[in-house]
C-alpha positions as CSV (number, residue, x, y, z in Angstrom):
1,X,24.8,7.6,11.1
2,X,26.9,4.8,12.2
3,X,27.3,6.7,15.9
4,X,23.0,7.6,15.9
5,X,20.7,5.7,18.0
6,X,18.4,4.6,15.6
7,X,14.5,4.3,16.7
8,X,11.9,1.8,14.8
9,X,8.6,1.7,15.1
10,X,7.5,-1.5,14.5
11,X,4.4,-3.1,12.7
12,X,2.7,-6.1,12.0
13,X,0.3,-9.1,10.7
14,X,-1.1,-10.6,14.4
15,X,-1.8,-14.2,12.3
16,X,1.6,-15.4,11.6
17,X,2.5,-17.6,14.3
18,X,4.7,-19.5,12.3
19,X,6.7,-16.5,11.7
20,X,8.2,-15.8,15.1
21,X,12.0,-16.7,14.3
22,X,11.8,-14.4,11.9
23,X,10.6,-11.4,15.0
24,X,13.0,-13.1,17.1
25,X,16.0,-12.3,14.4
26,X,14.8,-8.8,14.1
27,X,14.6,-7.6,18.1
28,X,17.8,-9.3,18.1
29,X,19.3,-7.8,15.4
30,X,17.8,-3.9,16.7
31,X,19.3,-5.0,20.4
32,X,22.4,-5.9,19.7
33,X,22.5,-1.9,17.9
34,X,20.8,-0.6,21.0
35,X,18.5,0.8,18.8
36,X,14.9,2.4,20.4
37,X,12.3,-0.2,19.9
38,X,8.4,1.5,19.8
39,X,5.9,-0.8,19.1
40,X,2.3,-0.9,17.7
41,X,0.3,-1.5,21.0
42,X,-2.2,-4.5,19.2
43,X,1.2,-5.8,17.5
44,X,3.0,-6.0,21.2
45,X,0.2,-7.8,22.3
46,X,0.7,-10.6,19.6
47,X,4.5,-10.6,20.4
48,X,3.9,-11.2,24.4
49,X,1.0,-13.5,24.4
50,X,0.9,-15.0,21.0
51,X,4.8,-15.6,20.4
52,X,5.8,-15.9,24.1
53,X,8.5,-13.3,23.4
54,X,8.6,-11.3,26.4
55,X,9.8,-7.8,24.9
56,X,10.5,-4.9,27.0
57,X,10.0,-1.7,24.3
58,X,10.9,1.8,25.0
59,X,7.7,2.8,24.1
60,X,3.9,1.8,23.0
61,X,1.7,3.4,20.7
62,X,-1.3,3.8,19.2
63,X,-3.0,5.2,15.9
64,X,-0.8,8.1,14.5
65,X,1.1,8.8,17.9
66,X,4.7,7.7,17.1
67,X,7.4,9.1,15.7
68,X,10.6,7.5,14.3
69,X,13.7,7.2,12.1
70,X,12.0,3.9,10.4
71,X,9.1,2.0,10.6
72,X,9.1,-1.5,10.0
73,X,6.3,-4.2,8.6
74,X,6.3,-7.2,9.4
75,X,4.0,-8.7,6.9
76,X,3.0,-9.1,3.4
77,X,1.9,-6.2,1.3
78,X,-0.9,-5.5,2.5
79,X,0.5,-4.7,5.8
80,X,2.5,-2.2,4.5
81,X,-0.1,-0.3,2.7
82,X,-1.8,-0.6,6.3
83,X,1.7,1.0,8.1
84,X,1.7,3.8,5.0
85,X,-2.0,4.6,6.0
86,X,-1.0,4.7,9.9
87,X,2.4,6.9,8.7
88,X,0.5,9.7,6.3
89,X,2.9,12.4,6.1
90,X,5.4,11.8,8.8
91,X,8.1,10.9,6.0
92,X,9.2,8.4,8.3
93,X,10.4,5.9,5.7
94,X,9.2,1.9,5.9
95,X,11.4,-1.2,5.8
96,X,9.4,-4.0,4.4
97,X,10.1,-7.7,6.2
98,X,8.3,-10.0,3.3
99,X,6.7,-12.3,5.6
100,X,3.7,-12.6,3.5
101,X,3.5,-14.5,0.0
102,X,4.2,-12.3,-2.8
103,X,6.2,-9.4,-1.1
104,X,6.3,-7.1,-3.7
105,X,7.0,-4.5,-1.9
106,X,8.0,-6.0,1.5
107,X,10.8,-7.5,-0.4
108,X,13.4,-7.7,2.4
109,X,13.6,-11.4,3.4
110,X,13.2,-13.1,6.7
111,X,16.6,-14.7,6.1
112,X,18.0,-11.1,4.8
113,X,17.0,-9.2,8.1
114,X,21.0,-9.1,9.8
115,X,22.2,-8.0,6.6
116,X,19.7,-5.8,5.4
117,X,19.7,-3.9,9.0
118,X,23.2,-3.7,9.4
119,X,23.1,-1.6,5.9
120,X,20.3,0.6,7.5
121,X,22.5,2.0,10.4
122,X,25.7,2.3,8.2
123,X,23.6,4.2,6.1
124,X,23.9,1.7,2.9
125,X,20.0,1.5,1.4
126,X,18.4,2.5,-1.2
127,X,14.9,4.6,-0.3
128,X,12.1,5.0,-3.0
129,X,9.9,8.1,-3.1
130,X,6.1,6.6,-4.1
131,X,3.2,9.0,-4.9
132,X,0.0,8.8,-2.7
133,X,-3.3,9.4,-4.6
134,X,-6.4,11.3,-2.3
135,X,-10.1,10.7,-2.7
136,X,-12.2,13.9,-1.4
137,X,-16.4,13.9,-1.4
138,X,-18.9,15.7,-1.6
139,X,-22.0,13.4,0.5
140,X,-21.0,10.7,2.1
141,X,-17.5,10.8,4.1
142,X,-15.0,8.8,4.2
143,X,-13.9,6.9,6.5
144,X,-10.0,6.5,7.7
145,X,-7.3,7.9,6.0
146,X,-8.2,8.9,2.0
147,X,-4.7,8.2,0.9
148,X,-4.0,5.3,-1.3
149,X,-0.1,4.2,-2.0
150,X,-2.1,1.2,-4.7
151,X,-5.4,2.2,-5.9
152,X,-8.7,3.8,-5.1
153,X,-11.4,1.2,-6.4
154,X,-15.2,1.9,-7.5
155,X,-17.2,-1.1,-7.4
156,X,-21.0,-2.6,-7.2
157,X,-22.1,-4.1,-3.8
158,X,-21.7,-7.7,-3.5
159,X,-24.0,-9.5,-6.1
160,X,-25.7,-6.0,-7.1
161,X,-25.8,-5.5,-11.0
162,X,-23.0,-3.1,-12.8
163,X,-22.8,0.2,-11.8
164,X,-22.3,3.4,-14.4
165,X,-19.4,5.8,-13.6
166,X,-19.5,9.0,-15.4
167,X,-15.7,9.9,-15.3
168,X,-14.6,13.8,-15.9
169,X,-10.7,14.7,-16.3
170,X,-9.6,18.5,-15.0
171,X,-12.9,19.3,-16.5
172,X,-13.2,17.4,-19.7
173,X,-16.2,14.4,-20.0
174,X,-14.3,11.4,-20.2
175,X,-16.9,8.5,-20.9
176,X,-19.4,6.5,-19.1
177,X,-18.0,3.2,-17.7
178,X,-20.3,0.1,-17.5
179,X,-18.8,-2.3,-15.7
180,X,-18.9,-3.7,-12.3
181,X,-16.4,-0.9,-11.0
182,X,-12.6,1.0,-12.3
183,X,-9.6,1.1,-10.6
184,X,-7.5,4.1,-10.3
185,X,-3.9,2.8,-10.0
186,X,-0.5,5.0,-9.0
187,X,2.6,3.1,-10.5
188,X,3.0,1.4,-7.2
189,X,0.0,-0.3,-7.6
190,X,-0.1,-0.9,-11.4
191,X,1.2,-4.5,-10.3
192,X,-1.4,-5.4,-7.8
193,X,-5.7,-5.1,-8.1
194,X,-5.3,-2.8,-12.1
195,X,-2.8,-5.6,-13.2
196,X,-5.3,-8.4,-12.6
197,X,-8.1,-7.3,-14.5
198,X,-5.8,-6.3,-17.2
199,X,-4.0,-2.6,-16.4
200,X,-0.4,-2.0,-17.4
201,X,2.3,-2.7,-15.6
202,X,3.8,1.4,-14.6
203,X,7.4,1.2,-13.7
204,X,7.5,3.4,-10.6
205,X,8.2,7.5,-10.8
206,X,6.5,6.9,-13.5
207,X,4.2,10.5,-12.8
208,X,1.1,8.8,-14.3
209,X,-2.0,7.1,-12.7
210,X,-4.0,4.5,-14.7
211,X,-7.7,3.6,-14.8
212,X,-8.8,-0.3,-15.4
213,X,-12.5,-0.9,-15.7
214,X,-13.9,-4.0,-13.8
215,X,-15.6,-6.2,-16.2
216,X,-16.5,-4.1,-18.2
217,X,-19.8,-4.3,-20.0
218,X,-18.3,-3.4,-23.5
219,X,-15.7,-4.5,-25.1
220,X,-14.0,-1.1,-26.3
221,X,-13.3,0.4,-22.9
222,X,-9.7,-0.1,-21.9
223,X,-7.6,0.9,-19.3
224,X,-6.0,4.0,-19.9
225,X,-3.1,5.9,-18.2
226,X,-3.2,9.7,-17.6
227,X,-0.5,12.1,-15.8
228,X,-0.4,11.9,-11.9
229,X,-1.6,15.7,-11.4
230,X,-4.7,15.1,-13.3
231,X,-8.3,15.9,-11.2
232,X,-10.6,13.0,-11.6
233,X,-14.2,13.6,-10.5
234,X,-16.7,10.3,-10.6
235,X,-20.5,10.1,-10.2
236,X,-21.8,6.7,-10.0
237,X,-25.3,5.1,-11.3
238,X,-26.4,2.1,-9.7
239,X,-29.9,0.6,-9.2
240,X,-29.6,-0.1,-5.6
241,X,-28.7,3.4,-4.7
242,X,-25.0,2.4,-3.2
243,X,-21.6,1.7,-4.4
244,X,-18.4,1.1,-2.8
245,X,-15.0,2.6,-2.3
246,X,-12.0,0.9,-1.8
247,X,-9.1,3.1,-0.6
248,X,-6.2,0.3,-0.6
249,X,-8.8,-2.5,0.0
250,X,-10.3,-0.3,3.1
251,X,-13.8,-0.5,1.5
252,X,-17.1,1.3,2.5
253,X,-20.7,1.6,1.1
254,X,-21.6,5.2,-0.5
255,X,-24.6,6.2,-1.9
256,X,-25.1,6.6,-5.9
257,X,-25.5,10.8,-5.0
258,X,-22.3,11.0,-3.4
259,X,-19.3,12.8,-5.8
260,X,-15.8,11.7,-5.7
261,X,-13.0,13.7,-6.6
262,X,-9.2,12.0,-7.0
263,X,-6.1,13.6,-7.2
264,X,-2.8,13.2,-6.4
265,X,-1.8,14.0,-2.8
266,X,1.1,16.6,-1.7
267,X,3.3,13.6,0.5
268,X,5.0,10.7,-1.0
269,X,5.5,7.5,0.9
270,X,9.3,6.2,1.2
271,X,10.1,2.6,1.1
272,X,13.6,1.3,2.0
273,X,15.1,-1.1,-0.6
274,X,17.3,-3.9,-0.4
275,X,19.8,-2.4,-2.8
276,X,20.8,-6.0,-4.0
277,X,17.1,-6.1,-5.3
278,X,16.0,-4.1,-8.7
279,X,12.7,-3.5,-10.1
280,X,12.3,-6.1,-13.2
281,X,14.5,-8.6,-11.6
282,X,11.7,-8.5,-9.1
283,X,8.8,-8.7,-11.9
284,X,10.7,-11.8,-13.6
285,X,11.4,-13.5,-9.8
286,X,8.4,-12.6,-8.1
287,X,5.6,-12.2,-10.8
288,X,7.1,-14.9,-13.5
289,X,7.0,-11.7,-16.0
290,X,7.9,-12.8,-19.5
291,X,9.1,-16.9,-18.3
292,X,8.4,-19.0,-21.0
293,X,6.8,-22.1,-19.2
294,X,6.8,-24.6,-22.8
């Protein structure tokens, strides 16, 4: 791997102006490897005219149109669930550059980006498979990609009253959920919209999804965690005839006679991992799981 040209098609958050050393490091660090450099068109517009970085890529892209040995976000979290959208099943895997705040999975450094890339083209890194969950209907469609790496969320319209979703699973009546919405959460995203209204934490390849009401209207309904090839179907109640869908925080309004069916979907999305990084060191570091603060 050490003798490949390496290509990366690079990603990122256009508002983090105060970021550039960090972009700086990285084309200098993917020069100095001769590595092919492809580019998100919007995100090479940043670079040029917002940065002042006047990069030369070999090539510009668009939507879906790339291909590549890696891709790399340069963001927060939520940019990389935007770069898994924009990947779908390429199986190109993603290198994560935490320039955001909590960086739970972007957890490579700004400071870590020589290190962590000269491991990449000598081949030392550690890359994590991570399920993808679908949503399919039958009304409304949806719009964008229907793959979530986090969650798929249900939830009333802005000040509307609680909705009711009637939730079936491979056949069998679950229960009606009162509540302003549920979450459906893949292990990846057990730490991130399910954890803060009071999911479980999944430790990843875990095979299970889990599903957190949203204030929930009574107290007995909890979340509850079911295997990953599970078929979820949801129809939702509400008195002003709409709801919305969040697929990864990519919302849209749906009306109350539209179906929605979940399941898991055939591709996985890899992430490349510092190796000098491990999952609960990362909860106790990153998420102050279990610190004692008396």
């Amino acid at each position: 791997m050490a003798d490949k040209t390496l290509s990366f098609a690079l990603f990122g958050n256009g508002y983090q102006v105060g970021k550039s050393m960090a972009v700086r490091t990285l084309l200098d660090t993917l020069a100095g490897r001769n590595a092919r450099i492809l580019i998100d068109k919007p995100y090479l517009g940043f670079i040029r005219h917002q940065l002042g970085i006047n990069l030369k890529p070999d090539g510009v892209f668009s939507g879906d149109d790339f291909s590549a040995d890696y891709a790399v976000s340069m963001g927060g979290d939520g940019t990389l669930l935007h770069v898994a959208a924009r990947i779908g099943d390429k199986n190109i895997p993603i290198i994560g550059v935490n320039m955001g705040r909590l960086g739970f999975l972007a957890d490579i450094m700004p400071d870590e980006i020589p290190t962590a890339f000269d491991n990449v083209f000598v081949g030392n890194i550690t890359t994590e498979s991570h399920s993808l969950i679908r949503i399919d209907t039958q009304g409304d469609s949806v719009m964008g990609s229907p793959f979530a790496l986090n969650d798929i969320a249900v939830l009333k319209r802005d000040n509307a009253s609680m909705i009711s979703v009637h939730i079936t699973i491979n056949g069998e009546y679950v229960g009606n959920y009162l509540a302003d919405g549920i979450i459906v959460a893949t292990p990846t995203g057990s730490t991130a919209y399910s954890l803060s209204n009071g999911g479980p934490i999944i430790v990843p390849q875990s095979n299970s999804l889990c599903i957190t009401p949203v204030a929930p209207h009574s107290l007995s309904l909890r979340p509850i965690v079911i295997r990953d090839d599970c078929r979820l179907e949801l129809s939702v109640e509400s008195r002003t005839h709409n709801f919305l869908v969040a697929v990864d925080g990519r919302s849209q309004k749906m009306h109350d006679t539209t179906l929605l069916t979940i399941t898991k979907a055939r591709h996985n999305i890899q992430i490349v991992r510092n190796p000098e990084h491990h999952y609960f060191s990362t909860l106790r570091e990153k998420m102050m799981w279990g610190a004692d603060q008396r």
